[in-house]
C-alpha angles and dihedrals in degrees: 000000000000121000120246089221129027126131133163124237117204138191130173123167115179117181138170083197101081096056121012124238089017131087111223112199123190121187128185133170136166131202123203123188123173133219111332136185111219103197140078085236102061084235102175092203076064102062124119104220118230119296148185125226121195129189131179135168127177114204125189129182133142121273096254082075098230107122142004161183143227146179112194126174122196131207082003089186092061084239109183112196129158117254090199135352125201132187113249111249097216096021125103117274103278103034117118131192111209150195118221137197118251108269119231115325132180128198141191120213145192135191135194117196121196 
């Protein structure tokens, strides 16, 4: 059920240099996983083909730390891949019933710190 291939890619760049008295923090990162099969079988019909995640988020507060902002945004390319797959008991032969990933989602948020 494993993949043969998949690997992470991360960046993150924080700087006090872009607005003064504020610490700007952008963070990126990309997952890649190749062919799956999402079943207990090995049923080939149930294989997720390769895919591509991305994630950003872009964070602002000033630099005495107290507060602060951020915009982050999940699964960017809208990628739509199934988690698990399962043959259907009383279904025809073929028909599968799956579980699928969260598609894009973009958050605020705000933090306190005490």
């Amino acid at each position: 059920r494993a993949p043969k291939v998949s690997f992470n890619l991360v960046a993150d760049y924080t700087s006090e240099a872009i607005i003064p008295m504020w610490t700007v923090t952008m963070h990126l990162d990309g997952k890649y996983t190749s062919r799956t099969v999402v079943n207990e079988t090995n049923d080939p019909l149930q294989a997720q083909k390769p895919y591509w995640l991305l994630n950003a988020s872009l964070k602002l507060g000033p630099t005495n730390g107290h507060y602060d902002f951020a915009i982050i945004g999940r699964n960017l390319t809208n990628t739509h891949y199934m988690i698990y797959s399962s043959a259907l008991t009383f279904g025809d032969p073929g028909v599968y019933a799956a579980f699928v990933n969260r598609p894009r989602e973009v958050a605020l948020q705000a933090e306190v710190h005490f």
